[in-house]
ChimeraX commands (.cxc) that place a marker at each C-alpha (Angstrom):
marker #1 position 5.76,-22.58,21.51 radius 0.5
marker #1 position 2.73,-20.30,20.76 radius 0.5
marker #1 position 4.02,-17.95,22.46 radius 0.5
marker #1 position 7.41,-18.10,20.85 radius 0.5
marker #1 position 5.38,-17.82,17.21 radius 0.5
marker #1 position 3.86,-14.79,18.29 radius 0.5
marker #1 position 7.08,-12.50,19.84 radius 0.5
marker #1 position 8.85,-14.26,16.36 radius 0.5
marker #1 position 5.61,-12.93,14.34 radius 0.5
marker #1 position 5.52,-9.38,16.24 radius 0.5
marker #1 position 9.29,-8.62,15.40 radius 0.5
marker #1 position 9.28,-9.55,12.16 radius 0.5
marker #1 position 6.39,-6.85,11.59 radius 0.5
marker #1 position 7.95,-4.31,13.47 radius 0.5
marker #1 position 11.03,-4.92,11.53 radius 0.5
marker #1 position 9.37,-4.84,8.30 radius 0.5
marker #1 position 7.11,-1.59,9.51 radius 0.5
marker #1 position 10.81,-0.16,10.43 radius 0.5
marker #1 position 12.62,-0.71,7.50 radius 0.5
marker #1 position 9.74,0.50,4.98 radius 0.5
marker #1 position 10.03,3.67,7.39 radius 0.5
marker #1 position 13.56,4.01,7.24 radius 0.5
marker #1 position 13.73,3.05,3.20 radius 0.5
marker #1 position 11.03,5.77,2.38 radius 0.5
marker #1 position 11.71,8.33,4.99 radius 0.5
marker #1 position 8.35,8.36,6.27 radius 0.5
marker #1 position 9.07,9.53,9.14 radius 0.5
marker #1 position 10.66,12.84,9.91 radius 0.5
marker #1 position 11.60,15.18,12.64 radius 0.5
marker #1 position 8.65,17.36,14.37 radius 0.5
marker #1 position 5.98,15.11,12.46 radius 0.5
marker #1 position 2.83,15.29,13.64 radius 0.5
marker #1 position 0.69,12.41,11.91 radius 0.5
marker #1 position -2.42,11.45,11.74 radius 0.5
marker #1 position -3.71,7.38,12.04 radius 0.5
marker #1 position -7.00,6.43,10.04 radius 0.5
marker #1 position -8.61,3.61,12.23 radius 0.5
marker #1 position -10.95,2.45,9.98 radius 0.5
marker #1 position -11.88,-0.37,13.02 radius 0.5
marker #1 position -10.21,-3.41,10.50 radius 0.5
marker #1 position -7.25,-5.48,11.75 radius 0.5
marker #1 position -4.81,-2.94,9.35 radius 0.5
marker #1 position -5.60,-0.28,10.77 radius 0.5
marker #1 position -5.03,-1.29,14.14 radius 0.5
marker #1 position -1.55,-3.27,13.17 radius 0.5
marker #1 position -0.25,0.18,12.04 radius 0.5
marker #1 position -1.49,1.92,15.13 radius 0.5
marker #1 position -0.03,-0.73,17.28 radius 0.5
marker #1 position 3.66,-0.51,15.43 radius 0.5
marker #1 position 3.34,2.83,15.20 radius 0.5
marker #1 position 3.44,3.40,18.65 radius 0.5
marker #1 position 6.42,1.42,19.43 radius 0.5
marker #1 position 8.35,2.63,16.51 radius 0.5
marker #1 position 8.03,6.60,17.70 radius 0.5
marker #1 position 9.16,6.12,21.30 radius 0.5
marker #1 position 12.46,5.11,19.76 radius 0.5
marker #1 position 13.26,7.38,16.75 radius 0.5
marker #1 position 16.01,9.49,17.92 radius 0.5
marker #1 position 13.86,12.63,17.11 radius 0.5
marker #1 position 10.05,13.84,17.85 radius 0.5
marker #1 position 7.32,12.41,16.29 radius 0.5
marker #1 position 3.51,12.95,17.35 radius 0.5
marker #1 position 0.63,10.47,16.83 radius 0.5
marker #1 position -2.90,11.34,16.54 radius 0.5
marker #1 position -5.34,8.40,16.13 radius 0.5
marker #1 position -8.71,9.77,14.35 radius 0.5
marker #1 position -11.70,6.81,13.64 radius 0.5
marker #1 position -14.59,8.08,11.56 radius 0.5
marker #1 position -18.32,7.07,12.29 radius 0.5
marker #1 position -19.97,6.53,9.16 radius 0.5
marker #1 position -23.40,6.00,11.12 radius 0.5
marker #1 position -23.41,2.48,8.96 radius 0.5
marker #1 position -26.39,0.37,10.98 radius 0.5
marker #1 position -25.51,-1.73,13.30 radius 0.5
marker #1 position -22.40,0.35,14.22 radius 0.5
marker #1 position -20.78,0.04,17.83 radius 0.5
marker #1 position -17.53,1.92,18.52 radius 0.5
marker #1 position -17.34,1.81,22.15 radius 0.5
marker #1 position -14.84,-1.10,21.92 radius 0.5
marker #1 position -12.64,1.08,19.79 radius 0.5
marker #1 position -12.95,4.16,22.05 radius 0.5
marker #1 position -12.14,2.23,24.75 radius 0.5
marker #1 position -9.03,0.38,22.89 radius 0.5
marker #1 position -7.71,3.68,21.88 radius 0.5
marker #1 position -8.20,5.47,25.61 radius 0.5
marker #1 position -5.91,2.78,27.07 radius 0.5
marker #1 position -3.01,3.32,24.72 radius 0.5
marker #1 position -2.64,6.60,26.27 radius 0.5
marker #1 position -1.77,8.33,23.09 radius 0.5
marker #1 position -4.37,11.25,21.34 radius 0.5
marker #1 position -7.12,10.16,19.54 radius 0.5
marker #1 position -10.61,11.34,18.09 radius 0.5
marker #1 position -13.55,10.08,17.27 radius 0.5
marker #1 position -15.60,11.90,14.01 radius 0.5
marker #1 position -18.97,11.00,13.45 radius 0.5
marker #1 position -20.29,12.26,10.00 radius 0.5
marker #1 position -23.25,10.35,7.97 radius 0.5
marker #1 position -21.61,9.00,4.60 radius 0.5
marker #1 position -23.43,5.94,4.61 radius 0.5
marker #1 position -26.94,7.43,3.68 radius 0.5
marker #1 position -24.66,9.66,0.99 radius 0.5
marker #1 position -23.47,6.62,-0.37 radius 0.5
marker #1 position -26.10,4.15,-0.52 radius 0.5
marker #1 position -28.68,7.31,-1.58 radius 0.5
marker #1 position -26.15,7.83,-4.74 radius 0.5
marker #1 position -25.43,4.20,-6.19 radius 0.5
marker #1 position -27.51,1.29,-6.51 radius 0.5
marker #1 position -26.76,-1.90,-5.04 radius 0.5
marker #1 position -24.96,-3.22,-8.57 radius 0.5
marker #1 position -22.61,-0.58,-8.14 radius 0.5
marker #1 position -18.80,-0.54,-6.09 radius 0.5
marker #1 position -19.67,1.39,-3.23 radius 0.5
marker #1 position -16.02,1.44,-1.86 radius 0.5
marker #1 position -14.76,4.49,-4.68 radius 0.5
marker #1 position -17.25,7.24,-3.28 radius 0.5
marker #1 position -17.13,6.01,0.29 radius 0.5
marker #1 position -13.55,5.91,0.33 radius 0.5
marker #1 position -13.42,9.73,-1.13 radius 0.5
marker #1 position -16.12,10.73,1.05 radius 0.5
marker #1 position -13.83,9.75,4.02 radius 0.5
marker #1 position -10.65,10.45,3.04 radius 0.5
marker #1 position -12.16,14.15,2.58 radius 0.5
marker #1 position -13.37,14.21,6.24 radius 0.5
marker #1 position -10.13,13.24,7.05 radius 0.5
marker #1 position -8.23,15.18,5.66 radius 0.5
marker #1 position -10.18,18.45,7.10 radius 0.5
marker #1 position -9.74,17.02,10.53 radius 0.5
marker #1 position -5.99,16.61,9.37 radius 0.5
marker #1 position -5.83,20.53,8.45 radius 0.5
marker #1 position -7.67,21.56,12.20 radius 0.5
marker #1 position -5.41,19.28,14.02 radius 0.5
marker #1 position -2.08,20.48,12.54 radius 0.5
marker #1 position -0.94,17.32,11.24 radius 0.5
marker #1 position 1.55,17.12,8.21 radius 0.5
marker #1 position 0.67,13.48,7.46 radius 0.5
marker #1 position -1.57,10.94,7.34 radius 0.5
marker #1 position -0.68,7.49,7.74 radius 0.5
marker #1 position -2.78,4.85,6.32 radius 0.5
marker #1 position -3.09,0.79,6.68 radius 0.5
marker #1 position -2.64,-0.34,2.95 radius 0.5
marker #1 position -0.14,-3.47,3.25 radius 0.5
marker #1 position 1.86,-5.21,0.79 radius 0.5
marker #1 position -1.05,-7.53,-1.13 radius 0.5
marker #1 position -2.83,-3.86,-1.46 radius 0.5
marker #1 position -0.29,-2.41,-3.58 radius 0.5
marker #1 position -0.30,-5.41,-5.48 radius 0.5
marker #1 position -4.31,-6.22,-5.84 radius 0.5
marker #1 position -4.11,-2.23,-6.97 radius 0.5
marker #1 position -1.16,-3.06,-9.63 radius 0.5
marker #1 position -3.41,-5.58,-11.08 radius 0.5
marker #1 position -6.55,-3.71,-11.09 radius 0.5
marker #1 position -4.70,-0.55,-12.64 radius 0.5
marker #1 position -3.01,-3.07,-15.25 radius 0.5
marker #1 position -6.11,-5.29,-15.96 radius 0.5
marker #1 position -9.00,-2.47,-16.04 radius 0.5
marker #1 position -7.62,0.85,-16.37 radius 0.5
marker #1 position -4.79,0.17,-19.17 radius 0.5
marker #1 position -1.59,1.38,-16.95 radius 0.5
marker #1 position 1.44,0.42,-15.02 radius 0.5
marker #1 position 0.52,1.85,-11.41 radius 0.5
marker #1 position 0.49,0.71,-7.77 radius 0.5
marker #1 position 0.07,2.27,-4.10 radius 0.5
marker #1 position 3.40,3.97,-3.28 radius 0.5
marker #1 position 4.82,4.32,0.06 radius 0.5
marker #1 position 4.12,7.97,0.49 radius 0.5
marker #1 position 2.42,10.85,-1.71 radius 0.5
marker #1 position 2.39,14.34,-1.61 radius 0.5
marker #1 position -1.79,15.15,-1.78 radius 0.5
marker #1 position -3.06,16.83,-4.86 radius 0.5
marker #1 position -3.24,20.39,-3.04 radius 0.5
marker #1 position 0.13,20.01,-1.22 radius 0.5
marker #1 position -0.86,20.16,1.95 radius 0.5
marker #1 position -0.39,16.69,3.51 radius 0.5
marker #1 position 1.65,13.42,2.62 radius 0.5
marker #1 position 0.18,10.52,2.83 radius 0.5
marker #1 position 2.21,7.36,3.92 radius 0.5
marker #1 position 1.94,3.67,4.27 radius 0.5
marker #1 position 4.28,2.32,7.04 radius 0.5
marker #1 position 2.96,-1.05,6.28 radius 0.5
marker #1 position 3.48,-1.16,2.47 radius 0.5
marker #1 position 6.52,-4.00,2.60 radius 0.5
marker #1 position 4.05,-6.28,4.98 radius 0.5
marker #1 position 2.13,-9.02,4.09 radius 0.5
marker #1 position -1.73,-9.61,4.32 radius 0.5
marker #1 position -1.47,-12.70,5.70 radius 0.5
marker #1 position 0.88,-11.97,8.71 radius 0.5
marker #1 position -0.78,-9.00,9.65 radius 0.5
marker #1 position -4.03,-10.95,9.90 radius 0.5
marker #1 position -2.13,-13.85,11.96 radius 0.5
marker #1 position -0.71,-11.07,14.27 radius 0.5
marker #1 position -4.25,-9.23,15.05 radius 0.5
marker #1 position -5.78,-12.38,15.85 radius 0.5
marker #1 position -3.34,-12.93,18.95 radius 0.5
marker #1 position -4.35,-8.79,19.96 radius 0.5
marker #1 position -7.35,-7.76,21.62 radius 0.5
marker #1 position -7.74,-5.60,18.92 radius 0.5
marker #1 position -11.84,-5.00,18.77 radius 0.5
marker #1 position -12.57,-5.79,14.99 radius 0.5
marker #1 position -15.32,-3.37,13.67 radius 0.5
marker #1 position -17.09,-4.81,10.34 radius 0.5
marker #1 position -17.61,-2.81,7.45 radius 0.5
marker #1 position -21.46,-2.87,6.21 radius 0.5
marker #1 position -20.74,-0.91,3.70 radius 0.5
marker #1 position -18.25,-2.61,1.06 radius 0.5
marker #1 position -17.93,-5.71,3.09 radius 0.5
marker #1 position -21.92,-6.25,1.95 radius 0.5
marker #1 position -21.20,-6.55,-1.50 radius 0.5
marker #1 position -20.07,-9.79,-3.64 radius 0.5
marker #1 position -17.98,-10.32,-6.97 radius 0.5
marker #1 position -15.81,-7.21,-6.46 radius 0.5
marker #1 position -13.07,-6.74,-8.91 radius 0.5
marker #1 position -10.65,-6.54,-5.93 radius 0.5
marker #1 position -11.98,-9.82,-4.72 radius 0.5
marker #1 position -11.19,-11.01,-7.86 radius 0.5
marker #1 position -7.68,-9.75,-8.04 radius 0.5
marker #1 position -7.29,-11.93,-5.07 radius 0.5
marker #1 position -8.57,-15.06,-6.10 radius 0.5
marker #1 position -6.01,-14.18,-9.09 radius 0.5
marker #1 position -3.38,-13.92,-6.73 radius 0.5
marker #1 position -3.99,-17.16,-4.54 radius 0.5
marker #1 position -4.80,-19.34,-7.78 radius 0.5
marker #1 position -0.90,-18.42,-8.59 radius 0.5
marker #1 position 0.49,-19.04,-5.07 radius 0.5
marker #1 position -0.77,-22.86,-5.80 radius 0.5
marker #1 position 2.59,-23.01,-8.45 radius 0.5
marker #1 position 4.32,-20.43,-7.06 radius 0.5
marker #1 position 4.40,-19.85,-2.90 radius 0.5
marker #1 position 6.60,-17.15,-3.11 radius 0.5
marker #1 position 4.44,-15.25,-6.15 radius 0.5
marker #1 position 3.67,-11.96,-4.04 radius 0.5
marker #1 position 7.03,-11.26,-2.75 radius 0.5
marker #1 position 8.19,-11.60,-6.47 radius 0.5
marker #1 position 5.70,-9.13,-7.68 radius 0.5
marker #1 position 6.40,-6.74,-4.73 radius 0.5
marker #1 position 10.22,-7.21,-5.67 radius 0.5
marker #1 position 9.35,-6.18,-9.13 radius 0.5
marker #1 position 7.54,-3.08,-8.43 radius 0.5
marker #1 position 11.31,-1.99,-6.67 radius 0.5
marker #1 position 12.95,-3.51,-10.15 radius 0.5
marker #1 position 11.49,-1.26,-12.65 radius 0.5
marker #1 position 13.49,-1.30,-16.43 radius 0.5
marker #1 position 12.00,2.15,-17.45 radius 0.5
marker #1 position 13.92,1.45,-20.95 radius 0.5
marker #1 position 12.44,-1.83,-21.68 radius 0.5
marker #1 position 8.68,-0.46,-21.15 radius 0.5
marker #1 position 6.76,1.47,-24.22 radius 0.5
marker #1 position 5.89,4.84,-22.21 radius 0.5
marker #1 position 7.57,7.56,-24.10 radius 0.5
marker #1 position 7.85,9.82,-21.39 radius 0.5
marker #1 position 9.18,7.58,-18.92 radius 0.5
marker #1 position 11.84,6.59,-21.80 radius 0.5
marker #1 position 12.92,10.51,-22.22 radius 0.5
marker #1 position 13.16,10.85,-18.38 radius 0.5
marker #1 position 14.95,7.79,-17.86 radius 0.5
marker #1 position 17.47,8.85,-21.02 radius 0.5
marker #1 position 18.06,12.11,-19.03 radius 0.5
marker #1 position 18.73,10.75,-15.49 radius 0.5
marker #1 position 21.42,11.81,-13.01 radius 0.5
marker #1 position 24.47,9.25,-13.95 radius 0.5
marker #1 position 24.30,8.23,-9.96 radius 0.5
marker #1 position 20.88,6.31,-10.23 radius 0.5
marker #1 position 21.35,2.74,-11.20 radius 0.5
marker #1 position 24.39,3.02,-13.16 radius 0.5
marker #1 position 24.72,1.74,-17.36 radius 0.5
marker #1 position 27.18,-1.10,-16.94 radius 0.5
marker #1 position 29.70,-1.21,-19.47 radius 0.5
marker #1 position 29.31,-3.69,-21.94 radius 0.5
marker #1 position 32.29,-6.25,-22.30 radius 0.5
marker #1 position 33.76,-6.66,-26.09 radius 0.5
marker #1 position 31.39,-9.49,-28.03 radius 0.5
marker #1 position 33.13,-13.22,-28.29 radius 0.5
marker #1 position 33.65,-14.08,-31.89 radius 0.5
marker #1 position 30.99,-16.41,-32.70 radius 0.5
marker #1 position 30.80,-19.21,-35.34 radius 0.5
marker #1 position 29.77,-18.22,-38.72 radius 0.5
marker #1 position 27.09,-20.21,-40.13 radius 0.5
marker #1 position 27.26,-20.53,-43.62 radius 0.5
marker #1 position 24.80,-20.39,-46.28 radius 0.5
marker #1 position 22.84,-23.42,-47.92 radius 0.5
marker #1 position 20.31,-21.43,-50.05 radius 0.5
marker #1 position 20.53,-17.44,-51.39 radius 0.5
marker #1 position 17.67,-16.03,-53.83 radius 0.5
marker #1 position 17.40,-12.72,-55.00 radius 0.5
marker #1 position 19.49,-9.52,-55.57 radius 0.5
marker #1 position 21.67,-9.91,-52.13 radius 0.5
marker #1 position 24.48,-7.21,-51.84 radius 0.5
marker #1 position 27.10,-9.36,-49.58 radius 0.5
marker #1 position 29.54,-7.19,-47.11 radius 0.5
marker #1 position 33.09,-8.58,-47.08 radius 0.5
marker link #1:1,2 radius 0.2
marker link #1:2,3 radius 0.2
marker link #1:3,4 radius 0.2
marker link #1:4,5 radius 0.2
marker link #1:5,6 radius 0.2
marker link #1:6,7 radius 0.2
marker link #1:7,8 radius 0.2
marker link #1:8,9 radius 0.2
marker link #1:9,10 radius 0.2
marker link #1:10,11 radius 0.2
marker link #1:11,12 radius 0.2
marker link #1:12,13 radius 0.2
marker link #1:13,14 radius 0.2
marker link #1:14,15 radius 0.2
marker link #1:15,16 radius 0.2
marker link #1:16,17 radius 0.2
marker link #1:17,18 radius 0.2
marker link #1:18,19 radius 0.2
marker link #1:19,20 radius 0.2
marker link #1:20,21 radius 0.2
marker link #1:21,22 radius 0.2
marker link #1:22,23 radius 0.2
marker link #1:23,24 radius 0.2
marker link #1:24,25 radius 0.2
marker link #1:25,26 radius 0.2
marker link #1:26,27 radius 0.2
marker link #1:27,28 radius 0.2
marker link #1:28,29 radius 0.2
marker link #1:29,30 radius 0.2
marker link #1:30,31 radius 0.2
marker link #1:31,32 radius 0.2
marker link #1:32,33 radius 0.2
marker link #1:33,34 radius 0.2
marker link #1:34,35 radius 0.2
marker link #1:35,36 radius 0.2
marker link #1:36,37 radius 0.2
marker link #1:37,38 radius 0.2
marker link #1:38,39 radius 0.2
marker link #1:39,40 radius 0.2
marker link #1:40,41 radius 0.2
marker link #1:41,42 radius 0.2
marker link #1:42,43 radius 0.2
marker link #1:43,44 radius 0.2
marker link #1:44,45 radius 0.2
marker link #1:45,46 radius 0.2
marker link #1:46,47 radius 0.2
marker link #1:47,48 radius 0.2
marker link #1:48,49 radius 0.2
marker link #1:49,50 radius 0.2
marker link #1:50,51 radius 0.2
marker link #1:51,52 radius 0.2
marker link #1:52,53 radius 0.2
marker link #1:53,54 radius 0.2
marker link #1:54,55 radius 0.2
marker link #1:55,56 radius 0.2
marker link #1:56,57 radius 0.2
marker link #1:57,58 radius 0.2
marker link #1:58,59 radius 0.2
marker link #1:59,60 radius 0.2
marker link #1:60,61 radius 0.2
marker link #1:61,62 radius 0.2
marker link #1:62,63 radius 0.2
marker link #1:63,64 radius 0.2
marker link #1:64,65 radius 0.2
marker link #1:65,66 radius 0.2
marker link #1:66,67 radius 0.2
marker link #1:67,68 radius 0.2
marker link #1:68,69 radius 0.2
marker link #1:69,70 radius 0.2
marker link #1:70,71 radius 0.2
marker link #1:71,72 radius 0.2
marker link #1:72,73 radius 0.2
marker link #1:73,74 radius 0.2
marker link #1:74,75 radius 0.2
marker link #1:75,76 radius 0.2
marker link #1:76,77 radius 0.2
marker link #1:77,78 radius 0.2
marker link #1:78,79 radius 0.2
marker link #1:79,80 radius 0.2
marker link #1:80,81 radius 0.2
marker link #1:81,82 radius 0.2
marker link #1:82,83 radius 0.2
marker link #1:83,84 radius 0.2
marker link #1:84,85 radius 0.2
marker link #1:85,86 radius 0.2
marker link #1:86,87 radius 0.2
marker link #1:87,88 radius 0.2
marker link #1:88,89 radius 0.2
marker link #1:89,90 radius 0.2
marker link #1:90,91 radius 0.2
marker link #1:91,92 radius 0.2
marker link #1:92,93 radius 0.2
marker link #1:93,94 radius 0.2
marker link #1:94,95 radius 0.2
marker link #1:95,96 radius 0.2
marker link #1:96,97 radius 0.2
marker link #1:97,98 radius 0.2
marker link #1:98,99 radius 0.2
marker link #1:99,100 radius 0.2
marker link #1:100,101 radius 0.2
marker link #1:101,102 radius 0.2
marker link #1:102,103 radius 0.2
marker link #1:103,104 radius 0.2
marker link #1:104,105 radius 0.2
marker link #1:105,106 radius 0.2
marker link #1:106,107 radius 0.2
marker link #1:107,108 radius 0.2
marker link #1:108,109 radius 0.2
marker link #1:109,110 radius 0.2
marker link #1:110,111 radius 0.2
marker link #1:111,112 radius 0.2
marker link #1:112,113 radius 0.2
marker link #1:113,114 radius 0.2
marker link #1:114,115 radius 0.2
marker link #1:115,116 radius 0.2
marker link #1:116,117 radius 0.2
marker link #1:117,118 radius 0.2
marker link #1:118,119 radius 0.2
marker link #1:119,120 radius 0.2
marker link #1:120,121 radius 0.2
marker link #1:121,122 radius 0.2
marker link #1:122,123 radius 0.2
marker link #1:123,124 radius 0.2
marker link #1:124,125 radius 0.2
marker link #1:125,126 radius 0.2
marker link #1:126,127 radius 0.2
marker link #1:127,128 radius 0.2
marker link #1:128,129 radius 0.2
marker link #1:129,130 radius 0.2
marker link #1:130,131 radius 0.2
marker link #1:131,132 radius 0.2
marker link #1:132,133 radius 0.2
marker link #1:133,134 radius 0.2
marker link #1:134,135 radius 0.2
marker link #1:135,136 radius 0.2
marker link #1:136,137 radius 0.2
marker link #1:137,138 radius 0.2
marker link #1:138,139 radius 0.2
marker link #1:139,140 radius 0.2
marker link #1:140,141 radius 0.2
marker link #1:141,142 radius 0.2
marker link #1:142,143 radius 0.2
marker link #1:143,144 radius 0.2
marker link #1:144,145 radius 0.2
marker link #1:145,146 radius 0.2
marker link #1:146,147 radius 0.2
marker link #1:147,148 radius 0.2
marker link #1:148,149 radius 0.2
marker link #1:149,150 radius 0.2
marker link #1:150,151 radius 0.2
marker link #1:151,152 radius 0.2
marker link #1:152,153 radius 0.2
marker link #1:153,154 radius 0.2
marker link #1:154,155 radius 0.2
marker link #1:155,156 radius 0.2
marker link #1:156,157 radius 0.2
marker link #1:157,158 radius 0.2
marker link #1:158,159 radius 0.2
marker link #1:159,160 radius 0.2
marker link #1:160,161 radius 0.2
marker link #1:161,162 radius 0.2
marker link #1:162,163 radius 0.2
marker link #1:163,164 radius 0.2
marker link #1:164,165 radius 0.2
marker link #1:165,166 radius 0.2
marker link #1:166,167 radius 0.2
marker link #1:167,168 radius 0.2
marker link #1:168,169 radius 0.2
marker link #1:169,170 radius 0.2
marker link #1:170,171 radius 0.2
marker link #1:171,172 radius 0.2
marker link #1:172,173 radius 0.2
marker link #1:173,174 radius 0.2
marker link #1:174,175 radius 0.2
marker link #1:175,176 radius 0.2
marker link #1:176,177 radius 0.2
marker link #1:177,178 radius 0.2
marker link #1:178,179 radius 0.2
marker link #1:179,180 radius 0.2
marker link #1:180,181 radius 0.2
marker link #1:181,182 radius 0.2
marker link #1:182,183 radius 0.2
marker link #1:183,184 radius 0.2
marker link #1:184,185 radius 0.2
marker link #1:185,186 radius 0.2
marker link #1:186,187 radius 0.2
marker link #1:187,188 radius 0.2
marker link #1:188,189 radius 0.2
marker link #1:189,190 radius 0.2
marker link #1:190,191 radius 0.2
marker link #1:191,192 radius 0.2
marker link #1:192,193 radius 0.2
marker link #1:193,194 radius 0.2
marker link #1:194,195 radius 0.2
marker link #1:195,196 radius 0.2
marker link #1:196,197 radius 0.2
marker link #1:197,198 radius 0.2
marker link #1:198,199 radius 0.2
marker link #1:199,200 radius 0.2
marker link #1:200,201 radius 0.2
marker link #1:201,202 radius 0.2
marker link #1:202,203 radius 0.2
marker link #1:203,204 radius 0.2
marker link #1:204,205 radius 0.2
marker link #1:205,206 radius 0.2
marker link #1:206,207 radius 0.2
marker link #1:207,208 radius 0.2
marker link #1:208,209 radius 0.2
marker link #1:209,210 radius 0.2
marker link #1:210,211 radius 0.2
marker link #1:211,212 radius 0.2
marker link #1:212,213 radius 0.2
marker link #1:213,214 radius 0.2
marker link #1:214,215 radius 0.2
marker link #1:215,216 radius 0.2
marker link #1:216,217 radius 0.2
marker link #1:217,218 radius 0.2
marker link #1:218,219 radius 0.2
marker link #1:219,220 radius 0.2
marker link #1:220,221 radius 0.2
marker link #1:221,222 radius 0.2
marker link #1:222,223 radius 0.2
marker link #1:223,224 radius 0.2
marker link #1:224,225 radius 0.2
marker link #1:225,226 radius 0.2
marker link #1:226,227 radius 0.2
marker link #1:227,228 radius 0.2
marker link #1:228,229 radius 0.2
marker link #1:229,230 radius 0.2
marker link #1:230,231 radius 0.2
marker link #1:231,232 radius 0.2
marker link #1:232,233 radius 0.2
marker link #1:233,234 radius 0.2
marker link #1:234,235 radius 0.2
marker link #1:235,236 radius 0.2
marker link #1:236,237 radius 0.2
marker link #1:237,238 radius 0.2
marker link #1:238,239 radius 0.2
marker link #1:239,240 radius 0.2
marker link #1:240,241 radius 0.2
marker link #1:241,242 radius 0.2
marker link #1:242,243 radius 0.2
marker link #1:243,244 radius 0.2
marker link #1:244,245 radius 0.2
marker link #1:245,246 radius 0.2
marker link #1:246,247 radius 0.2
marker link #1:247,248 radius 0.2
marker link #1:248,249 radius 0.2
marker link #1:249,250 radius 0.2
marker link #1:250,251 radius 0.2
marker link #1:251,252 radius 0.2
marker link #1:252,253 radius 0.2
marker link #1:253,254 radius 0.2
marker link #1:254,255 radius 0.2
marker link #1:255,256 radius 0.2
marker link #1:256,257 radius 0.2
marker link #1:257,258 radius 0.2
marker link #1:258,259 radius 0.2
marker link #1:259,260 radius 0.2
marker link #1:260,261 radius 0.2
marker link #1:261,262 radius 0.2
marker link #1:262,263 radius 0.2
marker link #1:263,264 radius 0.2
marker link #1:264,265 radius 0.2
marker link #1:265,266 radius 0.2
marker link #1:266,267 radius 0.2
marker link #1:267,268 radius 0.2
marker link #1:268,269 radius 0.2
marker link #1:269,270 radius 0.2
marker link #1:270,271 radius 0.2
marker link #1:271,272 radius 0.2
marker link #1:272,273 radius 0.2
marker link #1:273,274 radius 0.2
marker link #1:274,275 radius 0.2
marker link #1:275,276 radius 0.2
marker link #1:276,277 radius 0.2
marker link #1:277,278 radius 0.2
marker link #1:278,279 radius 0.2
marker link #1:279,280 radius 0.2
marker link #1:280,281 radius 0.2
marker link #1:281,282 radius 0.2
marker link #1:282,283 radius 0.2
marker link #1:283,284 radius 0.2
marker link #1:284,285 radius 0.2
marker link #1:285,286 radius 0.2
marker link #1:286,287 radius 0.2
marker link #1:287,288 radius 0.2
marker link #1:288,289 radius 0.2
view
């Protein structure tokens, strides 16, 4: 029955992992992409899928693995290096010091994870340029997106997410999240049946009362009414009504729209409704026959 649970469990994600890459195009002929193993069990979900997704696209599709030593203390990657030699597929292994930049530049009250993550996703994306690869595909799942929406909504005053692919600020790579439509919880049920070799982060996993962590206490304290509360909100980030929001912009652009993209329905003629008479008038009241 375990057993069952688990193949049940594995093709639902790869099902889910295919059908965000299908719905997004994500993936496209002659790709060559990039994987960020961070060492976490996201990381190595998307690798994992990843790699028996491309085998079967109908066109060519190359995967590169990359896993960046941050020299944090404690650090041992030799269970990763030898995870990612047995997949057969490419890989490399960076090693550049952005703990020590980190730590050196922010006190222990402060979020470590902004720098560090910038800091890294730098190094990546120069090892992205050397390698040739068009893309980089990261491990951000569903309750990501929505922890971010929160965040964004709560903290920084706007209406903004994690999409499933972006185009990077100097156009040279898009970045894409193949696991965007799956959720937290069954990716952490399905790397706890793989020998995937967990590496911890001492970085931003060392720090307490993180607004994030907080986002997803929010989150779980609504599950307890509502079970089904996170695939709602995901639905809703796919449901936007540009013309009942207040951004002026997003009004003129939705007001100008190709006619093909979600259709005005036509509105059907008004019942006549019961008139409801008048008990009390005061004042100068011009009266329309």
């Amino acid at each position: 029955m375990i057993v069952d649970a688990e193949k049940r469990l594995e093709k639902q994600l790869y099902r889910t992992v295919k059908d965000a890459c299908e719905d997004y195009q994500l993936l496209k002929p002659d790709d060559r992409i990039m994987v960020a193993m961070s060492g976490g069990k996201d990381s190595y979900t998307l690798f994992h899928f990843l790699t028996k997704l491309v085998p079967r696209l109908p066109f060519k599709v190359e995967l590169i693995a990359v896993h960046l030593d941050q020299v944090q203390p404690g650090y041992d990657g030799q269970s990763l290096h030898t995870y990612l030699a047995s997949t057969g597929w490419p890989f490399e292994i960076l090693r550049e010091d952005t703990y020590s930049v980190v730590t050196e530049h922010l006190d222990s009250k402060s979020t470590y994870c902004s720098l560090c993550s910038r800091l890294r996703r730098g190094i990546l994306y120069t090892a992205a340029a050397r390698l040739g690869c068009n893309k980089l595909a990261l491990g951000h799942h569903r309750d990501d997106a929505l922890e971010t929406f929160l965040l964004n909504l709560f903290y920084s005053g706007k209406l903004q997410a994690m999409p499933a692919s972006y185009r990077t600020d100097d156009g040279r790579f898009d970045v894409i999240r193949p696991l965007i439509q799956c959720a937290e919880k069954d990716i952490a049920a399905y790397a706890a049946t793989q020998p995937f070799p967990i590496i911890p982060c001492n970085l931003c996993g060392s720090q307490d009362g993180l607004k994030r962590d907080a986002m997803t206490a929010l989150l779980a304290q609504l599950e307890q009414t509502n079970p089904n509360i996170r695939a709602v909100m995901a639905n809703a980030l796919t449901n936007v009504r540009p013309s009942h929001l207040l951004d002026r912009d997003v009004a003129r652009a939705w007001a100008e729209r190709d006619p093909a993209i979600r259709p005005a329905v036509e509105a059907a003629p008004r019942k006549q409704h019961v008139a409801a008479e008048p008990v009390f008038a005061g004042g100068k009241l011009r009266v329309l026959s």
